[in-house]
DSSP file (Angstrom, degrees, kcal/mol; ACC not computed):
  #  RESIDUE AA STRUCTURE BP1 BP2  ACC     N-H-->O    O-->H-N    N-H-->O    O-->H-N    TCO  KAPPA ALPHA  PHI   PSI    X-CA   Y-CA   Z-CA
    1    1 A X              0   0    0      0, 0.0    42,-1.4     0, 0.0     2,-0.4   0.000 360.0 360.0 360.0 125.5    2.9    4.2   -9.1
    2    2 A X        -     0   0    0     40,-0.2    62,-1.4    62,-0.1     2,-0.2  -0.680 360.0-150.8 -74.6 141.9    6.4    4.1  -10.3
    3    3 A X  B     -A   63   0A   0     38,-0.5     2,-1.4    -2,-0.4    60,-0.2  -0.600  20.0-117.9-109.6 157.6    9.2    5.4   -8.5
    4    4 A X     >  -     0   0    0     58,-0.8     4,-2.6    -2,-0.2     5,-0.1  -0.773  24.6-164.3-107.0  87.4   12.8    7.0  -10.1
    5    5 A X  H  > S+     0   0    0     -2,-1.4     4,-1.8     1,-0.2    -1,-0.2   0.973  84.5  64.3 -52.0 -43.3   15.0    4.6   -8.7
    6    6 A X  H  > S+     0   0    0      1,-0.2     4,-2.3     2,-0.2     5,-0.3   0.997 106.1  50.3 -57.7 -57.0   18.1    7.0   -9.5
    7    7 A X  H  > S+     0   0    0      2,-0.2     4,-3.6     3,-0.2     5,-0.2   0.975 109.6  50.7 -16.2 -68.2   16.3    9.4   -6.8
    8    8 A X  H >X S+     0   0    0     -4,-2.6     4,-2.1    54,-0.2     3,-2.1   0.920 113.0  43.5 -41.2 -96.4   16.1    6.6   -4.6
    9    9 A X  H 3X S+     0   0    0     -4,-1.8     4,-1.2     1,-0.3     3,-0.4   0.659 116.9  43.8   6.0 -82.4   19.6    5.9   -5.0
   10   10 A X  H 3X S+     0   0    0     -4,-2.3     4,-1.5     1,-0.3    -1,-0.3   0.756 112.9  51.2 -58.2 -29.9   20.9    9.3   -4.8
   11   11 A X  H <X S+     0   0    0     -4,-3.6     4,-1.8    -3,-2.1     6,-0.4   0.791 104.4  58.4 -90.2  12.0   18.8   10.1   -2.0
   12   12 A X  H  < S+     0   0    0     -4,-2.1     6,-2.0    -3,-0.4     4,-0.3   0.875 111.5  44.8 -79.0 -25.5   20.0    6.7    0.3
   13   13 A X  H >< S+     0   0    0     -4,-1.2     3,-0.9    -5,-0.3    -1,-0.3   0.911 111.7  51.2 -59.8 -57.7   23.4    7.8    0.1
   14   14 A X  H 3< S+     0   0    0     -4,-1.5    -2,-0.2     1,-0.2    -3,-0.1   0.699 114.2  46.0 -77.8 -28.3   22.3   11.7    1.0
   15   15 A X  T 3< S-     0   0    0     -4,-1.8    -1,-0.2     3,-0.0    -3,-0.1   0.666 112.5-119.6 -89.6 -25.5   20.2   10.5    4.2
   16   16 A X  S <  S+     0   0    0     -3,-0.9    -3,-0.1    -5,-0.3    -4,-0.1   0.221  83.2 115.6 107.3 -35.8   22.5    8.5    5.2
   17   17 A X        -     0   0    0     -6,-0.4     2,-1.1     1,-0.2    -4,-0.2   0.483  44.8-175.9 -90.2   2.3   20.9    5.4    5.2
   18   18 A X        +     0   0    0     -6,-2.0    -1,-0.2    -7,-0.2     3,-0.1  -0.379  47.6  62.0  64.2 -65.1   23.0    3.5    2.3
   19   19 A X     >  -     0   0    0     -2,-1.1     4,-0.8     1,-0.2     2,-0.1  -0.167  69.4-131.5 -84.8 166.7   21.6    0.2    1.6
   20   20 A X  H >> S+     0   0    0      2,-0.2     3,-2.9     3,-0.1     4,-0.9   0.753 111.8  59.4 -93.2 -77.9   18.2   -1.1    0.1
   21   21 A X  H 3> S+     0   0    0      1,-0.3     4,-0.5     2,-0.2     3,-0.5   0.515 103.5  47.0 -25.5 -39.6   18.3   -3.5    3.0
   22   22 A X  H 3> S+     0   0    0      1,-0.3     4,-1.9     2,-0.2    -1,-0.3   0.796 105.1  58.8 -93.2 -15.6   18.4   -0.8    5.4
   23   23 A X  H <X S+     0   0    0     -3,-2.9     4,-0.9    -4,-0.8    -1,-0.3   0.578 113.7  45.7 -66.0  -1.3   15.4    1.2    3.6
   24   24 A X  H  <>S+     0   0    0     -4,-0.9     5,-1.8    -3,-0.5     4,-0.3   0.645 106.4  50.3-114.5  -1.2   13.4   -1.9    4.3
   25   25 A X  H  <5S+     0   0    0     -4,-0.5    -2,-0.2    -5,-0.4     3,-0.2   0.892 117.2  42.4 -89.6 -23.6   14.3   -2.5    7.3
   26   26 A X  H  <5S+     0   0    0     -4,-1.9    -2,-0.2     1,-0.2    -3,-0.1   0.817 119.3  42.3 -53.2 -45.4   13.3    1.3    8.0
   27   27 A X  T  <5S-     0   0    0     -4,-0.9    -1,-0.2    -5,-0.1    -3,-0.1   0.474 113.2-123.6 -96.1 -18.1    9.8    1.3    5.7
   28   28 A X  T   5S+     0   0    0     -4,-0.3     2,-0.3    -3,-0.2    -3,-0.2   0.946  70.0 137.8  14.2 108.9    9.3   -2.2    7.5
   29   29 A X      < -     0   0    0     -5,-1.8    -1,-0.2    21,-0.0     2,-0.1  -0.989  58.6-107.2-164.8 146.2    9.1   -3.3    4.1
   30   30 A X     >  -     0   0    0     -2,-0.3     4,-1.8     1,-0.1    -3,-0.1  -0.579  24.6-123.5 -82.6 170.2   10.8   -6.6    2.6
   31   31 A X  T  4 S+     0   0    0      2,-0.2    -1,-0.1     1,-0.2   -10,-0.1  -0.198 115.1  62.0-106.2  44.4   13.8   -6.4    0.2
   32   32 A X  T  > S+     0   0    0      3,-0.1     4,-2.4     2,-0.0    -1,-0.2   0.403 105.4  47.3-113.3 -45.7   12.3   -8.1   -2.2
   33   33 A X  H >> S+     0   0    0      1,-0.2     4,-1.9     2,-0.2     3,-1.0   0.991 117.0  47.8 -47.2 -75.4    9.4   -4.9   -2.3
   34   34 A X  H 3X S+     0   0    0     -4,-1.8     4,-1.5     1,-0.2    -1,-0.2   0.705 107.9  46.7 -81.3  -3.3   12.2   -2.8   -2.3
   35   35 A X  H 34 S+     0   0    0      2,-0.1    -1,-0.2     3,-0.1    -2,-0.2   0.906 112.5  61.1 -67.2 -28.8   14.4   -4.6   -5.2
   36   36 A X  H X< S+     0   0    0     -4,-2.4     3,-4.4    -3,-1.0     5,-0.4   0.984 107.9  38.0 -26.2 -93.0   10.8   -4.5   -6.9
   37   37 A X  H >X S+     0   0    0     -4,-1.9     3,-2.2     1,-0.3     4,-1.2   0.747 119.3  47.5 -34.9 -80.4   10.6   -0.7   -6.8
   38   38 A X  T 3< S+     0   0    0     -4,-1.5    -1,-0.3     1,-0.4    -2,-0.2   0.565 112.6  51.7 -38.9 -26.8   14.6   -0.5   -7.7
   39   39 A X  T <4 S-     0   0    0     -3,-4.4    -1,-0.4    -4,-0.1    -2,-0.2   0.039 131.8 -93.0-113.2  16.6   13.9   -3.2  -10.7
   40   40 A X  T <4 S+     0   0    0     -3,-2.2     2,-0.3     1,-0.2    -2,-0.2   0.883  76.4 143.3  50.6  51.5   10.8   -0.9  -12.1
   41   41 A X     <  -     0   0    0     -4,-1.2   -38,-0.5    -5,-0.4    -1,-0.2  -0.605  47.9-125.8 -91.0 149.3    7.8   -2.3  -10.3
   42   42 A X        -     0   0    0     -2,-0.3     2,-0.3   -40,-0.1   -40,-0.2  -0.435  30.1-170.5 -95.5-168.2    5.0    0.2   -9.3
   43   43 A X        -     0   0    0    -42,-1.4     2,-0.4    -2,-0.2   -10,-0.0  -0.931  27.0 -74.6-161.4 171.3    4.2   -0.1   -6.0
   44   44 A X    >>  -     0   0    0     -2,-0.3     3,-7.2     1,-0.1     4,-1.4  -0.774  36.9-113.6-111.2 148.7    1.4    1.4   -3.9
   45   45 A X  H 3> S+     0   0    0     -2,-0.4     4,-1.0     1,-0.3    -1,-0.1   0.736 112.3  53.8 -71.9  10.5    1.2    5.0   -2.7
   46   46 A X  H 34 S+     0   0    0      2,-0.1    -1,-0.3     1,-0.1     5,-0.0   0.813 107.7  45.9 -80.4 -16.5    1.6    3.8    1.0
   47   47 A X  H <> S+     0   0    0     -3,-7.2     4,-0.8     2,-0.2    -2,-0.2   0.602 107.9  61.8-104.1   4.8    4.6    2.0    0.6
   48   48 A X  H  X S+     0   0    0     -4,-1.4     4,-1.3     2,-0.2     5,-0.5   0.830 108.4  46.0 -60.8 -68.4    5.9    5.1   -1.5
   49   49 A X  H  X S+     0   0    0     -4,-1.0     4,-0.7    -5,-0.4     5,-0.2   0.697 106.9  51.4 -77.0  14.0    5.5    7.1    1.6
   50   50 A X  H  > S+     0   0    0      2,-0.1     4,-4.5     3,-0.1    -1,-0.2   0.807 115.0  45.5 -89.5 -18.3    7.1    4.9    4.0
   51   51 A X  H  X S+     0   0    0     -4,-0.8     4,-1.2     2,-0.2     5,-0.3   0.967 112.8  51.1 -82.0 -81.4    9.8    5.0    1.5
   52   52 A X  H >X>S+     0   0    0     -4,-1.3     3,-1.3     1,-0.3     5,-1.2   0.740 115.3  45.1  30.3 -77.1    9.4    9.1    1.2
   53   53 A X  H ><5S+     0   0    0     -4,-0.7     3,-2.9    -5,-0.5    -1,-0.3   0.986 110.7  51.9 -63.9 -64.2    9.6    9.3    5.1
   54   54 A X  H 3<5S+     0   0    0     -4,-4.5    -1,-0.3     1,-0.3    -2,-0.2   0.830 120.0  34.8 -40.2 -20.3   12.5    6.9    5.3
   55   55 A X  H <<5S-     0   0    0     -3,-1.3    -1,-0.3    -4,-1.2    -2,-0.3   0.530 113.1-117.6-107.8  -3.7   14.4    9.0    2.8
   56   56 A X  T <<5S+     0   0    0     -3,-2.9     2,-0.3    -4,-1.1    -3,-0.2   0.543  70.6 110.7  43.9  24.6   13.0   12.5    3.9
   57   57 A X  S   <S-     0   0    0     -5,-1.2    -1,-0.2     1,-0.1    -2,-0.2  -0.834  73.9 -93.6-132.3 168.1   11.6   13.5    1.4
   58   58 A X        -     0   0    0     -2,-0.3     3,-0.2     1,-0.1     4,-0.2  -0.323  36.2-125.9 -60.0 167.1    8.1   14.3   -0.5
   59   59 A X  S  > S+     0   0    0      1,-0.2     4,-0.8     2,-0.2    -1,-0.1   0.006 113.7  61.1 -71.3  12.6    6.4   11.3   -2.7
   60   60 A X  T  4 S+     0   0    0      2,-0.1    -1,-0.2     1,-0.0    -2,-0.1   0.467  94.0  57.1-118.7   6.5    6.3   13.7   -5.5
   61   61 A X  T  4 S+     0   0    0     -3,-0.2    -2,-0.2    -4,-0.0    -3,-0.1   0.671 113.5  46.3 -80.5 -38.6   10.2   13.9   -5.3
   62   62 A X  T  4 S+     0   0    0     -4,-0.2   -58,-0.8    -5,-0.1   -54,-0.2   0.945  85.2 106.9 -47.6 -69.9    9.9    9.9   -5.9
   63   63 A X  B  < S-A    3   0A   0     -4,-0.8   -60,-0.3   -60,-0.2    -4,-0.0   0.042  72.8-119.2 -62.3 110.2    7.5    9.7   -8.5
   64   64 A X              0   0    0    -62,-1.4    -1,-0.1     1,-0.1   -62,-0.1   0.149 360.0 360.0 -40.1 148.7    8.8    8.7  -12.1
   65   65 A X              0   0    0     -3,-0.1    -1,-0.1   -62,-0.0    -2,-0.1   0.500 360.0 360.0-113.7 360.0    8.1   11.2  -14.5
């Protein structure tokens, strides 16, 4: 599953939570996963919702289209 990184982006600013470091340190996730995602890697849909939950929003808000 791919992810919209500008989504991402826009919402890590909106949430509050700013950094990719600090969405992996929230997802417990490395930042190497999440430069993955950021860098157009799929990823799997569990670490899509941890990322979802971190960010407060659905995984279908995420998902490249």
């Amino acid at each position: 599953m791919n992810l919209n990184k500008h989504i991402i982006q826009k919402h890590l600013f909106k949430s509050g939570v700013g950094t990719q470091k600090e969405l992996a340190k929230r997802c417990d996730l490395s930042i190497n996963t999440i430069c993955g995602i950021m860098n157009g890697r799929s990823c799997k849909y569990e670490t899509a919702c941890k990322i979802a939950e971190a960010l407060n929003v659905s995984v279908e808000e995420l998902i490249e289209q």
